[in-house]
N, C-alpha and C positions, 0 to 999 in steps of 0.2 A: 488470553489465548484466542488467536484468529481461527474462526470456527468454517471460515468462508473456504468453498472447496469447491477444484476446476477438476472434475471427474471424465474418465474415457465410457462411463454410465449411457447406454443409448435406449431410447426406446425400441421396445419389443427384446430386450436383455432378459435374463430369466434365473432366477436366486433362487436358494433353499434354506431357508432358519436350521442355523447349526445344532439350536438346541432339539429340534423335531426330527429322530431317527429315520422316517418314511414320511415329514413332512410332505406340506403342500408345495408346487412350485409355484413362484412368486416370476409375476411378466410387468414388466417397466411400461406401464404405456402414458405415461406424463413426467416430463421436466421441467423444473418452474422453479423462478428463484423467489423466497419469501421476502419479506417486507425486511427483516433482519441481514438480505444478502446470502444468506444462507441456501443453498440449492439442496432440493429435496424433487426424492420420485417416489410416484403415485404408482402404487404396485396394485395387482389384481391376480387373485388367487384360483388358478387352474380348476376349474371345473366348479366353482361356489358362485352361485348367483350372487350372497353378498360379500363375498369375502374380498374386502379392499383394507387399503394401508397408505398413509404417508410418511415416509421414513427419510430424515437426512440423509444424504448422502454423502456423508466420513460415515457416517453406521454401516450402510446398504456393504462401504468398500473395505469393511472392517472384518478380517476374517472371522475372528470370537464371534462374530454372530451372523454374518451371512455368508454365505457360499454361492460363486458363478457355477450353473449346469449348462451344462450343454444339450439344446433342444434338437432335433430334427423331426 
């Protein structure tokens, strides 16, 4: 299975883990492709000094676990 993914994913995008009812929001600020081809974003978590993540990106665009919010 080709795991490699051409995503509309930009930085400063902003996610919610589906599984967290009042989750954190999750902001895109790295796109990088790994050594596998594979492209993955460096997410950073709303208001946590350490709260950071790197998450493929078929997961990030996967609804069963992440959700797009809409920021202003």
């Amino acid at each position: 299975m080709d795991k490699r993914v051409e995503s509309d994913i930009q930085t400063g995008d902003h996610f919610m883990k589906v599984s967290e009812a009042y989750g954190k929001i999750w902001t895109v600020v790295e796109l990088r492709v790994a050594s596998d081809s594979i492209l993955h974003a460096r997410l950073k978590a709303s208001g946590a000094q350490n709260g950071s993540a790197t998450i493929a990106a078929n997961v990030l665009v996967d609804r069963h676990f992440w959700t797009p919010v809409d920021v202003e």
